[in-house]
N, C-alpha and C positions, 0 to 999 in steps of 0.2 A: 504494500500500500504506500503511495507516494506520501510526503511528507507536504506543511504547503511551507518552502525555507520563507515564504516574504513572511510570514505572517509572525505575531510578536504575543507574549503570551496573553491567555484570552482575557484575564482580570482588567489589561489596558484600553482604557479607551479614550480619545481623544479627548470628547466630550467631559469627561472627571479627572479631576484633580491635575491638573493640566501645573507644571512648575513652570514659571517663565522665565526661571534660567539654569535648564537642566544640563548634568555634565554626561558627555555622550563621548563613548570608548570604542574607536574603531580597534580594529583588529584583523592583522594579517600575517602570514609566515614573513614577508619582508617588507618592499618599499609600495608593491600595485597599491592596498588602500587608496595610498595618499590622492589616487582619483577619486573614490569614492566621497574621503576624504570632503575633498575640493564642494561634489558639489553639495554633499551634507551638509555644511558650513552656508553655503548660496542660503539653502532652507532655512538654516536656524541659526541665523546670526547673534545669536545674542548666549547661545551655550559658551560654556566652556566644554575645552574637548581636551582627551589625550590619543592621541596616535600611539599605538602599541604593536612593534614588532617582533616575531618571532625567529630573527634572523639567526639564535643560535641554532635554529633546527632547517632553516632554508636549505631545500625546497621540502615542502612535505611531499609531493609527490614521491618520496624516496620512499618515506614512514610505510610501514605496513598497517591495514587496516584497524589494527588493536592498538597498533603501537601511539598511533595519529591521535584515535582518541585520548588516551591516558595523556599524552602528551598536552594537547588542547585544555584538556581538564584541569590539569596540573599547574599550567600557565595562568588559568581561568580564575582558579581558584584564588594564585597570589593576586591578579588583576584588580578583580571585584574587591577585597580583603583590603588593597590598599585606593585603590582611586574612588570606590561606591557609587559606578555609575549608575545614572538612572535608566538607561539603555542600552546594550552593546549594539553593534555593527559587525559581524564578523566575513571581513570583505576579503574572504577567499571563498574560490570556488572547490576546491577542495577540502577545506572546512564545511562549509556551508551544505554540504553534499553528504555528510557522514556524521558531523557530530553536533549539529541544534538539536537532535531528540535529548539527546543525553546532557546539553546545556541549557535547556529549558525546564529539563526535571530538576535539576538541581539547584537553580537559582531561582530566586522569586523575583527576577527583573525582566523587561522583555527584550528577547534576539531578534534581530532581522539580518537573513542570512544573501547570498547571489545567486541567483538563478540564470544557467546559461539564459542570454535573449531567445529562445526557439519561437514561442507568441509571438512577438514584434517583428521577428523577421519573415515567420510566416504569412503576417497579415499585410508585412511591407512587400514581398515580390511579386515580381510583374512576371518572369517567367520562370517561379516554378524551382527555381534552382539555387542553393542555397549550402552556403559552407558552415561549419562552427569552427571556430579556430581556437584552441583548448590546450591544456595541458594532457600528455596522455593517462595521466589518473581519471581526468574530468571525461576524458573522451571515454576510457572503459566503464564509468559508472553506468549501474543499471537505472540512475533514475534522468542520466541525459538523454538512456534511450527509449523510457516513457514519457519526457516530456515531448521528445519527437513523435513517438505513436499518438502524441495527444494532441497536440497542436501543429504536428507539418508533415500529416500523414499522404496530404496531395503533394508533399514537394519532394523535389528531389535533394538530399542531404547529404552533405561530404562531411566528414567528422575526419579535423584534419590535427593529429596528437604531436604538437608541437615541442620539441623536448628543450629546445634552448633558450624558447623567447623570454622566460622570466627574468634569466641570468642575462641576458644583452638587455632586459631593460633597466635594470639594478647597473649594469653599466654604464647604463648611457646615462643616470642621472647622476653618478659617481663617476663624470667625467673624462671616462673611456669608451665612449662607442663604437661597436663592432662597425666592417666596413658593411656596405652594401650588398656584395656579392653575398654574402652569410643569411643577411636580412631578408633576400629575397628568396633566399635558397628554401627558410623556413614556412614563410609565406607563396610559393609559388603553389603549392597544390590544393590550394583553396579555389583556385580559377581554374575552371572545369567549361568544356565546349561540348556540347554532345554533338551526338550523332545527328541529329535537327537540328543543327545551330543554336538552339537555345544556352544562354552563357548563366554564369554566375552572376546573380545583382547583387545578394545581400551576403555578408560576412557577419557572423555575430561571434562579439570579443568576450570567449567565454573563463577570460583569466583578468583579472583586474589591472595586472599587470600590463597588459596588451594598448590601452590608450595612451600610455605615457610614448609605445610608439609610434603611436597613429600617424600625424607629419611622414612619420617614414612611411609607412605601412600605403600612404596615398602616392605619395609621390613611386614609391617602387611598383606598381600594382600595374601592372599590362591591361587593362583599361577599369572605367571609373566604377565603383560600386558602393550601395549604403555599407556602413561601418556602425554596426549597433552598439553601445558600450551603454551597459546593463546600471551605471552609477547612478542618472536621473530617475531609475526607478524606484532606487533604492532610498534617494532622499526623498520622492512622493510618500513612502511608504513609515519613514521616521517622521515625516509629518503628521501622517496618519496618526499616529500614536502617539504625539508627544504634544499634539494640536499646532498650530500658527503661533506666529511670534507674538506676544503678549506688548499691546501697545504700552505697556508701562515698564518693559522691558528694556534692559541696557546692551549697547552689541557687545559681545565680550570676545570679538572673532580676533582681535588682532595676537595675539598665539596659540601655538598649542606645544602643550609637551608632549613629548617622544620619549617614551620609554622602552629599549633595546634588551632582551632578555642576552646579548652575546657581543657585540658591539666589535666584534673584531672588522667590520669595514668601514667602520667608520671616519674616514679620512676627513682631511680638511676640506677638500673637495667636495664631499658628499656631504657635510655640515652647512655647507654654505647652498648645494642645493635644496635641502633641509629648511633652512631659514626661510629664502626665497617662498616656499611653501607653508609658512606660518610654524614651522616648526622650531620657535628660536630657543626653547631650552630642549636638550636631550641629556635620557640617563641612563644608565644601563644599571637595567636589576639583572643580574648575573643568574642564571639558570640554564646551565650545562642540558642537554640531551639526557645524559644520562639520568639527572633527576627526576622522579616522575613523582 
């Protein structure tokens, strides 16, 4: 039975007890959030937030299915314990895919997890034809392939398991971007021609990670197509639940802290990308892999 990942636990509702300047905890294995991030912040300008990565276990895709959980949990636990937010975000698709059942039992706050775009990319194409461009954990989940049986059963789907693009994008905001030839190498088997000429229109960015290349991802792209990035859905969806900004509300957007479970890439470089993105204090709460 599929799970619904947008959905936040059911005691919340927009309509009650609404705080007008609630603290909201993204979460991710590394940097993708920080889209999510971006446009949560647009919604709710006035939280305080912390960005929270889990870069000493980057990528989880590696984790084994038990492992992943315990591991999330683990993290989870210290998160909540110290920052008490009133909402998580957990803006990995790999997370979001495997372990909101077991983070909504356990916490009395509400999650809202990513759901590959399959919906919006189904309802946006014109012919029919349609990539997900994923990490390969995201691509083998059983429930990327009921939300395909569910909503893009007329289309044709390329589930394309992309294994490098997290790490070239955690590059490129840390100041070393792979070349081109790499970039395209990853993204070329999303454009598909069949047999009727019918092409690929829509791409849906089914890693968080994946907007920060987008720039590339258009300009590399053998011709033009929609580029879905699941973020805007996800701040519709923490509005839902947290309601609108409260007219008597102060913006409280200009930072956020970053708190690093591993911090070993943390360059100067990548600090100051950091900033740029409201993230002007970072800290690293130290939690080795091996700690569970």
């Amino acid at each position: 039975m599929r799970n619904n990942l947008m959905a936040g636990a059911a005691t919340v509702a927009a309509a009650a007890g609404v705080n007008p300047a609630p603290t909201i905890l993204v979460f991710d294995s590394g940097l993708g959030g920080l889209t999510v991030l971006e446009q949560v912040r647009r919604a709710r300008p006035d939280a305080a937030y912390v960005y929270a990565a889990d870069d000493a276990a980057f990528p989880y895709g590696r984790l084994a299915e038990a492992t992943l959980i315990d591991r999330v949990l683990a993290v989870m636990d210290r998160l909540v314990a110290v920052h008490r937010p009133d909402l998580v975000v957990i803006a990995c698709n790999t997370a979001s895919t495997l372990v909101l059942p077991a983070l909504r039992q356990r916490f009395a706050i509400p999650f809202v997890g990513v759901v590959p775009p399959i919906k919006p990319a189904a309802e946006a194409t014109r012919t029919r034809r349609i990539s997900l461009l994923a990490t390969p954990g995201t691509v083998a989940r059983a429930y990327t392939h009921e939300l395909i049986e569910t909503y893009a059963g007329a289309c044709d789907v390329t589930l394309v398991g992309a294994p490098n693009l997290a790490g070239f994008a955690e590059a490129e905001l840390a100041g070393a971007p792979v070349d081109d030839a790499r970039l395209a190498a990853e993204i070329a088997p999303c454009f598909i021609i069949g047999a009727e000429g019918r092409r690929t229109d829509v791409v849906c960015l089914a890693c968080t990670h994946y907007p920060l290349l987008l720039p590339r991802f258009q300009a590399l792209a053998p011709w033009p197509v929609l580029w879905i990035d699941p973020a805007p859905a996800i701040a519709r969806r923490v509005t839902q639940l947290l309601g609108t900004v409260q007219r008597s509300a102060q913006d409280a957007s200009g930072s956020v802290l970053g708190a690093f479970t591993g911090g070993a890439g943390l360059t100067n470089a990548l600090r100051t990308s950091l900033a740029v993105r409201g993230l002007t204090a970072v800290d690293v709460e130290a939690m080795p892999l091996s700690v569970q």
